[in-house]
N, C-alpha and C positions, 0 to 999 in steps of 0.2 A: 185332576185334582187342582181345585184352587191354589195360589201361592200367593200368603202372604206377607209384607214383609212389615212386621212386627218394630224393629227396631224404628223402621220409617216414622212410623205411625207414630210411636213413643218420643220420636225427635219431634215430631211437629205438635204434640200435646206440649213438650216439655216449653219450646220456644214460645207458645202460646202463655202457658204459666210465666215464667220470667217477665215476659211483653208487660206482663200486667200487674207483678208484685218483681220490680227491679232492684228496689231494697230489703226485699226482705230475707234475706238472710249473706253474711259476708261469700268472699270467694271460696275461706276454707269450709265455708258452713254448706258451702253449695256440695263441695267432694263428699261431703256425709251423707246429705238430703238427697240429691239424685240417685244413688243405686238403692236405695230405700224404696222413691219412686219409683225406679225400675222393678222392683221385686213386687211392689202393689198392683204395678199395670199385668204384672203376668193375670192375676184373676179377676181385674177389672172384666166385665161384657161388653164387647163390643159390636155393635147391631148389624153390622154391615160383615161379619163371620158369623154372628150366629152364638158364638160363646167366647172366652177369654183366649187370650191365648195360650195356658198353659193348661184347658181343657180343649182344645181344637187339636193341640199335639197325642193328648191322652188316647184322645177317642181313636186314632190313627193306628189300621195295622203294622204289624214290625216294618212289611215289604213299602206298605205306604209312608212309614218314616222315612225310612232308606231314601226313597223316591222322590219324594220331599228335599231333603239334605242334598241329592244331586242335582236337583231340579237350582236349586236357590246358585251352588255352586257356579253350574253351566252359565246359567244368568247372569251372576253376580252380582244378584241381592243377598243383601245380607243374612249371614246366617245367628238367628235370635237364640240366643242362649237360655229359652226355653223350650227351646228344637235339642240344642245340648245336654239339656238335664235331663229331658224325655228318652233321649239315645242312652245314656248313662244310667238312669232308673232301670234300664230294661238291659239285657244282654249288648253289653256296647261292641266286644269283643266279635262276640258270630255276626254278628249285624254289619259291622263295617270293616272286618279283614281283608274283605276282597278289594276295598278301594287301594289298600297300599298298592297294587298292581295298575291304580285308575291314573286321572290327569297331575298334576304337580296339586291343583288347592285338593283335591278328593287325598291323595295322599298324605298333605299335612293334616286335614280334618282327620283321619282315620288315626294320626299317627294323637294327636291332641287327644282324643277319643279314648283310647287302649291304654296310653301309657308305658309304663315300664313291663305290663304283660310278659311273663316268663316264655310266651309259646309266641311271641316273635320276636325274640330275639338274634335269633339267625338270620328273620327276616329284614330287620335293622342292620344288621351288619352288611347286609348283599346289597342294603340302598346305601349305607354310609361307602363302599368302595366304588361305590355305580356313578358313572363320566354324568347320565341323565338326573341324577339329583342336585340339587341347586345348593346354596353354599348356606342358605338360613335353615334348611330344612336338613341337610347335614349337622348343621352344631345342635337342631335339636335332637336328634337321635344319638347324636354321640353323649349329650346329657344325658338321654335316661336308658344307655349301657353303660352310663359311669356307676348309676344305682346298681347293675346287677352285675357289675365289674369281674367279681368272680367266677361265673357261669362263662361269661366272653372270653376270658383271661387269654387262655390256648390257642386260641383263634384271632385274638388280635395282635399275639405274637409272631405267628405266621404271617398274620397282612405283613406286621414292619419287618419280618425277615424276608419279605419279598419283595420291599422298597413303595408297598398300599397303602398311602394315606397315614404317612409313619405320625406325624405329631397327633392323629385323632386315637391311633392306638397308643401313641405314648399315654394319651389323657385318661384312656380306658384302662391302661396296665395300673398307672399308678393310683386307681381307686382302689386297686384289689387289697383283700383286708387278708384272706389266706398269703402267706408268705410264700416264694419263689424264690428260689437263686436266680435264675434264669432271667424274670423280671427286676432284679434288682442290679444283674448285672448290666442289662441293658440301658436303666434310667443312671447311674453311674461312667457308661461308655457315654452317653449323649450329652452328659455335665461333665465333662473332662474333653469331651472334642469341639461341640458346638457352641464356639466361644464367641458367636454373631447370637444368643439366646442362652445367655447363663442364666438371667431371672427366671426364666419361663423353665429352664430344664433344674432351676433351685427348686421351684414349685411345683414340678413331679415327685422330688425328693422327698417335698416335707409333706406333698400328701400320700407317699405310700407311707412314712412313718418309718423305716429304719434306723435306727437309731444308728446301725454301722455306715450312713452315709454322710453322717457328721468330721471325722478324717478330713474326706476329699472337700465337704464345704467349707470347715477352719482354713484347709491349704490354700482354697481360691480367694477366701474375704481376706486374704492375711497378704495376697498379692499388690504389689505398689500401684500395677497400672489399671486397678479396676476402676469403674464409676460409678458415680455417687447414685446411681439406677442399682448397678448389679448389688453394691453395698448394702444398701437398704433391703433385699428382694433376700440375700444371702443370709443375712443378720436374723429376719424372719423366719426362716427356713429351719436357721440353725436353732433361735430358743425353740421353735415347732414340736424340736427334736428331742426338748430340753438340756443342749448346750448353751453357752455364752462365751459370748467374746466382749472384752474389755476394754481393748488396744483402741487408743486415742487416733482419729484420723484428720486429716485435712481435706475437705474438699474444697476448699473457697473458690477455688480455679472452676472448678466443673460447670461448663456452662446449664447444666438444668439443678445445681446445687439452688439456686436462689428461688428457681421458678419455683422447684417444690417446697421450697420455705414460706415464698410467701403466697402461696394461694393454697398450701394444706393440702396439695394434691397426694396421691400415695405412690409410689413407685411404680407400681403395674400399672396405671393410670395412665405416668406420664412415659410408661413402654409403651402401652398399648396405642396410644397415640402416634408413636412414634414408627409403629407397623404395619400403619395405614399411608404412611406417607413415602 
């Protein structure tokens, strides 16, 4: 089977158009116009396939899709996002489950592919604790078991009672909308110990929504030696919850008090920066 690469082809039309009409339309007017373009070129004909690209994909049996999509993979040419919506129109699920088991890109495709599919979600959880999964293709999986948080809950209780991947199950407990003692007792142990990520374990808090975790957050935003990061992150947490705190504070000392003043950054921002370094 032929392999074409679609996207190629659409870059070099596209740079051709610009070449030759370089004013006509601004930069943001180009972010509108281009995927517009892209969407026309799927049913443009192109003589050199024989048909457009988004009837070359159609004509194509399921197994020559499949074939296709690993084909471009292996290669690494690009895969056209009318090879995507062709997968997707059609059983995307039976079609591409067996890649989860394939190379690291066959695995993110398959995983982009399905989505939050209920019938692998055990299967997501055995990639999210697996040494072979890579750290981008992990935070995606753990995103869409945060969607089906509930169905995981049990099971990613046991990963963190067994020391697996404890902050990616923290992330997945705290989506859970059914309520636990068990899960609550645990996002409450990890905000009262893990005092190197109070923001981060404030922000388990205020997204499982208990309202009885308000207490222990009044107790820590109301402490002398916090910073102007936890403050901000806890203050958050707590209206979340629908509490408030009133209590007038100081930070002028704090050396990222000014950074986030004057450049509007938000709190987890200038954490999240801060836990990269």
């Amino acid at each position: 089977m032929k392999l074409y690469d679609f996207d190629g082809m659409f870059d070099a039309k596209l740079s051709e158009f610009i070449g030759k009409n370089p004013d006509k339309y601004t930069e943001s007017e180009w972010e509108d116009v281009i995927p517009k373009m892209y969407r026309r070129f799927g049913d443009t004909f192109i003589k050199s396939v024989g048909d457009s690209p988004k009837g070359f994909y159609k004509k194509l049996s399921d197994e020559q899709l499949v074939a296709a999509l690993t084909t471009h993979l292996k290669k690494q040419v690009p895969v056209s996002e009318f090879l995507y919506s062709e997968l997707e129109n059609r059983n995307a699920f039976g079609l591409v489950a067996h890649l989860l088991d394939g190379s690291d890109s066959e695995k993110e495709c398959a995983v982009n592919l399905i989505g939050s599919d209920e019938r692998v979600l055990d299967k997501y959880l055995e990639m999210l604790v697996s040494d072979k999964t890579d750290v981008d293709l992990k935070s995606r999986l753990a995103d869409l078991l945060k969607e089906k948080a509930d169905l995981v809950s049990d099971k990613a209780v046991n990963y963190y009672g067994r020391g697996v991947e404890k902050e990616y199950m923290l992330e997945i407990m705290s989506r859970s909308v059914i309520r636990s003692d068990k899960i609550f007792d645990i996002l409450v142990k990890e905000f009262r110990c893990d005092i190197d990520n109070v923001p981060v374990c404030a922000g388990y808090l205020a997204a499982y929504g208990d309202e009885r975790a308000l207490p222990y957050l009044l107790d820590k935003i109301d402490e002398e030696g916090i910073s102007f990061i936890e403050y901000k992150e806890l203050l958050l947490a707590i209206e979340s919850l629908g509490g408030t705190y009133d209590k007038r504070r100081d930070f002028s000392s704090d050396p990222y008090y000014g950074l986030i003043k004057s450049h509007e950054l938000s709190a987890a921002d200038i954490f999240e920066n801060l836990k990269d370094k």
